[in-house]
PDB file as gemmi writes it, atoms N, CA and C in Angstrom:
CRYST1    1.000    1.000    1.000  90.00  90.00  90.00 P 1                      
ATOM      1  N   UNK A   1      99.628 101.473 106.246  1.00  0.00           N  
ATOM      2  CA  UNK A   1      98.615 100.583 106.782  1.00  0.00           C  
ATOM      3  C   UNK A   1      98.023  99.688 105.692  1.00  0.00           C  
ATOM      4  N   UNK A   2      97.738 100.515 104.428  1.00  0.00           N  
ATOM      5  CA  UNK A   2      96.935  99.350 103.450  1.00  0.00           C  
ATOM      6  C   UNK A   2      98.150  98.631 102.837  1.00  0.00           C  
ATOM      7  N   UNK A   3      99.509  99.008 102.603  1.00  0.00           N  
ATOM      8  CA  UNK A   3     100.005  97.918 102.174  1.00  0.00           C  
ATOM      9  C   UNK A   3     100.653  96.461 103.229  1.00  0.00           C  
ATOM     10  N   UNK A   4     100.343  97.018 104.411  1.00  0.00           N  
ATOM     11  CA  UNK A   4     100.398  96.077 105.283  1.00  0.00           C  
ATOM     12  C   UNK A   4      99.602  94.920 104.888  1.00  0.00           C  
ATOM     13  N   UNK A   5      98.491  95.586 105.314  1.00  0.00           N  
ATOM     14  CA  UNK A   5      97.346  94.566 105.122  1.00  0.00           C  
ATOM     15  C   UNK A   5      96.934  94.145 104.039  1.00  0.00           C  
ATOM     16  N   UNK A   6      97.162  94.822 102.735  1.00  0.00           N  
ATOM     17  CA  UNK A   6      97.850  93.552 101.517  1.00  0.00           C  
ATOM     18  C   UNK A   6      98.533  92.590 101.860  1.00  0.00           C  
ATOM     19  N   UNK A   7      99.869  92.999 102.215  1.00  0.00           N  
ATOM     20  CA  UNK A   7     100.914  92.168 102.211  1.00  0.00           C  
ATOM     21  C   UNK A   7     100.455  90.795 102.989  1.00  0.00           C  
ATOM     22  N   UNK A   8     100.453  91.080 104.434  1.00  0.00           N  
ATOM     23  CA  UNK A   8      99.487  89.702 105.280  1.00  0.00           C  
ATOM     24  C   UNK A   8      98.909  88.759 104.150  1.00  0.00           C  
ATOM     25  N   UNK A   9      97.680  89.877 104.088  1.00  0.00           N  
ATOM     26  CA  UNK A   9      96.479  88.948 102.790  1.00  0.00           C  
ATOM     27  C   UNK A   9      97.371  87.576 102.062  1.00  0.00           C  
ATOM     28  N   UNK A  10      98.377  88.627 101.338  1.00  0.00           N  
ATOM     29  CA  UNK A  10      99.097  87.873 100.162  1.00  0.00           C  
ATOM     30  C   UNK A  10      99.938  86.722 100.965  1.00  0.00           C  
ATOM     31  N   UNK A  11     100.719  86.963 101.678  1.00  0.00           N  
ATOM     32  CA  UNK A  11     101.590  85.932 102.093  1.00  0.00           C  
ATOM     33  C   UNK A  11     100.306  84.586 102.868  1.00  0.00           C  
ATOM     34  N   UNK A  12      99.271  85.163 103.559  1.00  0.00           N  
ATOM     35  CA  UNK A  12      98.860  84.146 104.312  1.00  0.00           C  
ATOM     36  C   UNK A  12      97.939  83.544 102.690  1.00  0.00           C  
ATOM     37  N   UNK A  13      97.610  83.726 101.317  1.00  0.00           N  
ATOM     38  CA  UNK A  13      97.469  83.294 100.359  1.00  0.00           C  
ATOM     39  C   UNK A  13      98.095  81.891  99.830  1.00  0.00           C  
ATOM     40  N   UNK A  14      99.674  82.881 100.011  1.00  0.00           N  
ATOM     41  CA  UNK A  14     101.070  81.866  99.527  1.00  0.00           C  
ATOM     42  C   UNK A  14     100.838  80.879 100.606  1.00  0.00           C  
ATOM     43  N   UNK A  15     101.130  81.035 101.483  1.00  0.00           N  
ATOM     44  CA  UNK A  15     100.778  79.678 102.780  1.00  0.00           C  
ATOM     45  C   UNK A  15     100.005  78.979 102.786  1.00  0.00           C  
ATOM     46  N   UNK A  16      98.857  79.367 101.892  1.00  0.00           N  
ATOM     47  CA  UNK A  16      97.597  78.787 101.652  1.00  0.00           C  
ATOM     48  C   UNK A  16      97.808  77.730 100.466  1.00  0.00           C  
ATOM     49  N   UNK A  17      98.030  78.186  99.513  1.00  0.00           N  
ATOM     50  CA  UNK A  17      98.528  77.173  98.309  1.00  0.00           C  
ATOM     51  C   UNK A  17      99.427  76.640  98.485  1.00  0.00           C  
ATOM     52  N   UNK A  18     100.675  76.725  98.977  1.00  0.00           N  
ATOM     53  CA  UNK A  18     102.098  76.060  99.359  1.00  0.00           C  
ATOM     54  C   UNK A  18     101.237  74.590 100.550  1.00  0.00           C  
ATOM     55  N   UNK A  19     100.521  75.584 101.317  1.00  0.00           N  
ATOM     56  CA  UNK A  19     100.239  74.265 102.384  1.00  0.00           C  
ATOM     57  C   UNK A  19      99.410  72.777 101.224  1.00  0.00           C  
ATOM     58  N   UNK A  20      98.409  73.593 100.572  1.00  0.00           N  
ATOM     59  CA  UNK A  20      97.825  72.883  99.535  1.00  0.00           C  
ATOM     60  C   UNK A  20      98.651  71.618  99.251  1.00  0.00           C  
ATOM     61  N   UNK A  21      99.741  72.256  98.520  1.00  0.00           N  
ATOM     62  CA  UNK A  21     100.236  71.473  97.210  1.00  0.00           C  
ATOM     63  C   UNK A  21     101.506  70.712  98.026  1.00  0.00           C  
ATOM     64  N   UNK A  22     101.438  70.917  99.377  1.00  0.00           N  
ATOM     65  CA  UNK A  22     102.459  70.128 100.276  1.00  0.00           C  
ATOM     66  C   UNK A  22     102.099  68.629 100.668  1.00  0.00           C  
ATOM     67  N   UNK A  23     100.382  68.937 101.309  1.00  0.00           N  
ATOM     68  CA  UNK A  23      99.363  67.926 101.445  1.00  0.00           C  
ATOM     69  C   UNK A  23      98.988  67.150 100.206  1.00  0.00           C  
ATOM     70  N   UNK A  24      98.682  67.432  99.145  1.00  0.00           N  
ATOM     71  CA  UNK A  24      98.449  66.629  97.969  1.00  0.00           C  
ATOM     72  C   UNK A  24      99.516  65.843  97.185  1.00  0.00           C  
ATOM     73  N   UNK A  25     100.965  66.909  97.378  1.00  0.00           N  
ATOM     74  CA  UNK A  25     102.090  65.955  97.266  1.00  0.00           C  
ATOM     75  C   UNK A  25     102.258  64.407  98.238  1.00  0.00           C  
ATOM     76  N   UNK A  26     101.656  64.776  99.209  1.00  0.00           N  
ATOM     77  CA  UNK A  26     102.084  63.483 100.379  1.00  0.00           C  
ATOM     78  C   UNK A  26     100.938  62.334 100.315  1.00  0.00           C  
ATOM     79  N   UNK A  27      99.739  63.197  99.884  1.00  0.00           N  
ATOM     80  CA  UNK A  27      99.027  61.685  99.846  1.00  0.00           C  
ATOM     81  C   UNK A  27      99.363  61.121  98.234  1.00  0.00           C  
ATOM     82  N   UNK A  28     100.087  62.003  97.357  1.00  0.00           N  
ATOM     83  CA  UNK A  28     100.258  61.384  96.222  1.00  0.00           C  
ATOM     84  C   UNK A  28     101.383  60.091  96.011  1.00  0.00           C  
ATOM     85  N   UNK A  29     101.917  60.087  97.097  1.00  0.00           N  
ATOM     86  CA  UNK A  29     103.718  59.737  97.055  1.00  0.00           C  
ATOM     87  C   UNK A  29     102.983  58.357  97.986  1.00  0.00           C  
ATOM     88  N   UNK A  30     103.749  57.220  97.605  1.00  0.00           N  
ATOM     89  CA  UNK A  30     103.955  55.570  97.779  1.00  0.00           C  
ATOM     90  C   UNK A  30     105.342  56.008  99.345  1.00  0.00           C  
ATOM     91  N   UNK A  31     105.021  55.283  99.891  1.00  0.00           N  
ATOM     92  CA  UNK A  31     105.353  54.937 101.446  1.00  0.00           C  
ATOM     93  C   UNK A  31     107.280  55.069 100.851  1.00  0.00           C  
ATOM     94  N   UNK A  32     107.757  54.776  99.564  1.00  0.00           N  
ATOM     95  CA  UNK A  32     108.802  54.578  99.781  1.00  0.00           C  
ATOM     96  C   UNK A  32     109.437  56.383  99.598  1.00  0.00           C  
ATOM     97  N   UNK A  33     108.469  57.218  98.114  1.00  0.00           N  
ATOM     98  CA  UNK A  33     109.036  57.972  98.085  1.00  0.00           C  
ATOM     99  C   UNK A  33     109.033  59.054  99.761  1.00  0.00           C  
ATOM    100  N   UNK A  34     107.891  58.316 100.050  1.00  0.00           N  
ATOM    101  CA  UNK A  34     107.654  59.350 101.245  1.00  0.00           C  
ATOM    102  C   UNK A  34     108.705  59.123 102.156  1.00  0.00           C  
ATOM    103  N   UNK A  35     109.218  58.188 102.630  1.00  0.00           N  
ATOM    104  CA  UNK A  35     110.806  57.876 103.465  1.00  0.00           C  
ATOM    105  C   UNK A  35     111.543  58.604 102.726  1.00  0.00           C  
ATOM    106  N   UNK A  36     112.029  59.038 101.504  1.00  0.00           N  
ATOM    107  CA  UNK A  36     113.001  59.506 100.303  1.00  0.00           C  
ATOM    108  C   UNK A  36     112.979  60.768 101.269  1.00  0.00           C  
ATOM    109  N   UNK A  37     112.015  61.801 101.196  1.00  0.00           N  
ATOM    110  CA  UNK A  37     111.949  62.882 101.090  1.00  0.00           C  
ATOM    111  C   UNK A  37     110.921  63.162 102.039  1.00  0.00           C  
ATOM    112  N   UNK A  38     111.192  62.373 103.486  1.00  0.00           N  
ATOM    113  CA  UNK A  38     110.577  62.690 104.457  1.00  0.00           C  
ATOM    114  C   UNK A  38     111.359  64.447 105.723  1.00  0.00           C  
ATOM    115  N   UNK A  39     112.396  63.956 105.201  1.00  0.00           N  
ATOM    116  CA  UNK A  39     113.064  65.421 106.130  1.00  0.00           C  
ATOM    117  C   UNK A  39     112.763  66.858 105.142  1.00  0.00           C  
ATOM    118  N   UNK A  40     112.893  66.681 104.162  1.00  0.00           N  
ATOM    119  CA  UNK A  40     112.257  67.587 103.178  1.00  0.00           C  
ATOM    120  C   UNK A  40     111.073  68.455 103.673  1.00  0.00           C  
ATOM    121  N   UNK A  41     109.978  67.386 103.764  1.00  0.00           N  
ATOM    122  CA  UNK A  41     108.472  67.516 104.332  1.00  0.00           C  
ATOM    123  C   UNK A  41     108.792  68.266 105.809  1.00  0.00           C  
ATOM    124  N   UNK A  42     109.705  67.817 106.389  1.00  0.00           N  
ATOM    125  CA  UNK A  42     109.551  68.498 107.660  1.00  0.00           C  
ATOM    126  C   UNK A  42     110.077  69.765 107.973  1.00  0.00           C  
ATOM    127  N   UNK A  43     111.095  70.099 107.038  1.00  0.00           N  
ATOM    128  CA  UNK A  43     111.635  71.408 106.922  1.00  0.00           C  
ATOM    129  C   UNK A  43     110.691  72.427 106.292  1.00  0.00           C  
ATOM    130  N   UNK A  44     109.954  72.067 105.384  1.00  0.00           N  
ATOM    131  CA  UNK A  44     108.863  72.485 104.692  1.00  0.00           C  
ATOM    132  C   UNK A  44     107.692  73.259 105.169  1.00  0.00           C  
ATOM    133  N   UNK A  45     107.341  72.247 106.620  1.00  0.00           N  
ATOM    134  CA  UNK A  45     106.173  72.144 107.379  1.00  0.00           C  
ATOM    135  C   UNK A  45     106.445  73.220 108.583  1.00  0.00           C  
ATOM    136  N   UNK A  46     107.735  73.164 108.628  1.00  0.00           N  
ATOM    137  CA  UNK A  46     108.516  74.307 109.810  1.00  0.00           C  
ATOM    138  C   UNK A  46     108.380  75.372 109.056  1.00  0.00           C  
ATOM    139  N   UNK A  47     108.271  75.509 107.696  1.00  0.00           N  
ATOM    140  CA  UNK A  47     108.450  77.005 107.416  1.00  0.00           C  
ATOM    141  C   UNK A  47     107.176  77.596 107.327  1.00  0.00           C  
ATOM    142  N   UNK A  48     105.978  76.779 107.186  1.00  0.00           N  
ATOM    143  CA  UNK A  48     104.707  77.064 106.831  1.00  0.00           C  
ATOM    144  C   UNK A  48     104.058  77.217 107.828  1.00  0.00           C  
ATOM    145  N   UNK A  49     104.537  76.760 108.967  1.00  0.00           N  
ATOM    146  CA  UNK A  49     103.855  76.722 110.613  1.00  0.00           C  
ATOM    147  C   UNK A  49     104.714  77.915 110.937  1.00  0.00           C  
ATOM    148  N   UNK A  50     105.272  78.468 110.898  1.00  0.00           N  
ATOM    149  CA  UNK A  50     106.924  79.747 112.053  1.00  0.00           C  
ATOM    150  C   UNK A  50     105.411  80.995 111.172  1.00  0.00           C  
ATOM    151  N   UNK A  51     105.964  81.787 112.583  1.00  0.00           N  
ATOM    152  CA  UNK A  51     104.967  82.924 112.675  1.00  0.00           C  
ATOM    153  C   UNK A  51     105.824  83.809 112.995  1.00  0.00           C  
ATOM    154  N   UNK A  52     105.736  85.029 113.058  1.00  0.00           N  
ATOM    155  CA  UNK A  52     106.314  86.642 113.087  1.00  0.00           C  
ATOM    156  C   UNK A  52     106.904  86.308 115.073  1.00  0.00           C  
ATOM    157  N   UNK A  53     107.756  86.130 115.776  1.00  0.00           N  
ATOM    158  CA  UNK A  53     107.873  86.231 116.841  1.00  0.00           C  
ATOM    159  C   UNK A  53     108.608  87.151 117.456  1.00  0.00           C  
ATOM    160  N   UNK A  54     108.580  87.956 118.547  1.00  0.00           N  
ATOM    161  CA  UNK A  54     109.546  88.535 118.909  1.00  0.00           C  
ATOM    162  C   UNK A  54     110.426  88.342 120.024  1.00  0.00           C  
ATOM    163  N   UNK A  55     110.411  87.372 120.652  1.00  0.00           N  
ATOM    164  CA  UNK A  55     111.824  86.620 121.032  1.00  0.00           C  
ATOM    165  C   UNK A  55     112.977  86.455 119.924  1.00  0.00           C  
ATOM    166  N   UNK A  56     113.998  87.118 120.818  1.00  0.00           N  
ATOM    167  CA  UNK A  56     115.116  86.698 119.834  1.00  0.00           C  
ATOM    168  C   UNK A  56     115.529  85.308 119.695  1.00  0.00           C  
ATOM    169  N   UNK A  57     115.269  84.831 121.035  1.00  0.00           N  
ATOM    170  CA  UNK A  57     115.945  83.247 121.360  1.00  0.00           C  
ATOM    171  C   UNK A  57     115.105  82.495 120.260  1.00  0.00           C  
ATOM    172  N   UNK A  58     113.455  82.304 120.277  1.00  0.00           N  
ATOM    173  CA  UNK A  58     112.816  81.536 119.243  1.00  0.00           C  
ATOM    174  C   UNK A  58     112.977  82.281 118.081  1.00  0.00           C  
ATOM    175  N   UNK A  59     113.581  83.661 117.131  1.00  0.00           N  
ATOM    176  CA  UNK A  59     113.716  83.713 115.788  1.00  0.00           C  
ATOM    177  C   UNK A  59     114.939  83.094 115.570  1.00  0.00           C  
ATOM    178  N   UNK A  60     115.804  82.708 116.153  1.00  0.00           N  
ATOM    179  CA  UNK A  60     117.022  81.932 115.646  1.00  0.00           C  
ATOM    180  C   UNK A  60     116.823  80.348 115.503  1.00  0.00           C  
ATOM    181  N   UNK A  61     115.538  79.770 115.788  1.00  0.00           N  
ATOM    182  CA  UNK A  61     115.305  78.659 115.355  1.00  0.00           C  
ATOM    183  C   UNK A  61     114.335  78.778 114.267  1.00  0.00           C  
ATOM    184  N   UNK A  62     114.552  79.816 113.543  1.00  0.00           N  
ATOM    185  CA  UNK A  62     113.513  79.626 112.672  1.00  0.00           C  
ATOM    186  C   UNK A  62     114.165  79.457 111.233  1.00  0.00           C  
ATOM    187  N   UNK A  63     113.638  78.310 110.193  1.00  0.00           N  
ATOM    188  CA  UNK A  63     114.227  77.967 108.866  1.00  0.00           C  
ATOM    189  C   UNK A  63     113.380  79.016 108.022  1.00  0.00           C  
ATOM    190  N   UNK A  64     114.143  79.538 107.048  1.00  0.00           N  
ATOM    191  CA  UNK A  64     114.356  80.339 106.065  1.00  0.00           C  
ATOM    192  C   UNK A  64     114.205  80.170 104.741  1.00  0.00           C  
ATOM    193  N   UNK A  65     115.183  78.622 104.951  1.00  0.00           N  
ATOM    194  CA  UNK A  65     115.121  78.160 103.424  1.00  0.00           C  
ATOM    195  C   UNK A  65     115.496  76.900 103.213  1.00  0.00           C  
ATOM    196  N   UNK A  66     115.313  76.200 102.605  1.00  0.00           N  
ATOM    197  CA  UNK A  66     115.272  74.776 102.603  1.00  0.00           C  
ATOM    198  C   UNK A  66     116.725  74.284 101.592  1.00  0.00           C  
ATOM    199  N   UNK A  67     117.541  74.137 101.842  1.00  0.00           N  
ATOM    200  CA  UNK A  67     118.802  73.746 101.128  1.00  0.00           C  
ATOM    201  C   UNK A  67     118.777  72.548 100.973  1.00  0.00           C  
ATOM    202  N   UNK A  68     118.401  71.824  99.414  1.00  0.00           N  
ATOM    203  CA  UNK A  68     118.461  71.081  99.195  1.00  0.00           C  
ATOM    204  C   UNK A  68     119.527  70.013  99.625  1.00  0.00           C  
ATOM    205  N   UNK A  69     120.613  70.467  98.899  1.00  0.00           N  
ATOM    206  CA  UNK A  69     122.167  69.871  99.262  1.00  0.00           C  
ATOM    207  C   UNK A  69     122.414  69.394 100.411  1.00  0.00           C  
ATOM    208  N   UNK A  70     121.617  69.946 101.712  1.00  0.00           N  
ATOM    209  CA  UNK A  70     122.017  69.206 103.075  1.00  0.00           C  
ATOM    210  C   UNK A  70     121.394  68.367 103.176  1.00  0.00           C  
ATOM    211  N   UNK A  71     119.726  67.979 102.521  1.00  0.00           N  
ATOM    212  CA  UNK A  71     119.698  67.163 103.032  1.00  0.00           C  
ATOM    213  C   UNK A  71     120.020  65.706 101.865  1.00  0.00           C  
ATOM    214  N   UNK A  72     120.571  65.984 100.725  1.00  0.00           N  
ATOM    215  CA  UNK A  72     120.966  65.171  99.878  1.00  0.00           C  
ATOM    216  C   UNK A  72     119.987  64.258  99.159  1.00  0.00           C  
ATOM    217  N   UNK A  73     118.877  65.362  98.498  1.00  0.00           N  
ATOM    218  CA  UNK A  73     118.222  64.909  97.850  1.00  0.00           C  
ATOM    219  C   UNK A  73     118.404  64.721  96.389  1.00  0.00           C  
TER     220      UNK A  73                                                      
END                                                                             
């Protein structure tokens, strides 16, 4: 039970600063880099929004990890 409720703590932490430094990246970035590395942002934003679900059908749309290489950055 208590390392559960560490764990939560910590990850909804990480989500906390990741969301941070996602938002401050975007108002930092000029309209062009933001087109550059706009699908980036959105894969990003999918991983920081996806919550614990138990449908199988909605955990198979859920991103994991962001592979650079596809989207050819």
């Amino acid at each position: 039970m208590k390392r559960g409720k560490k764990a939560r703590a910590a990850l909804k932490k990480i989500k906390n600063i990741a969301g941070r430094q996602i938002r401050d990246i975007e108002r930092e970035f000029i309209s062009q880099q933001k087109n550059k590395y706009q699908d980036l942002f959105i894969i990003i934003n999918k991983i920081l929004e996806q919550k614990k679900l138990q449908d199988e059908v909605e955990q198979k749309r859920k991103e994991y990890k962001a592979h650079l290489d596809a989207l050819k950055v």
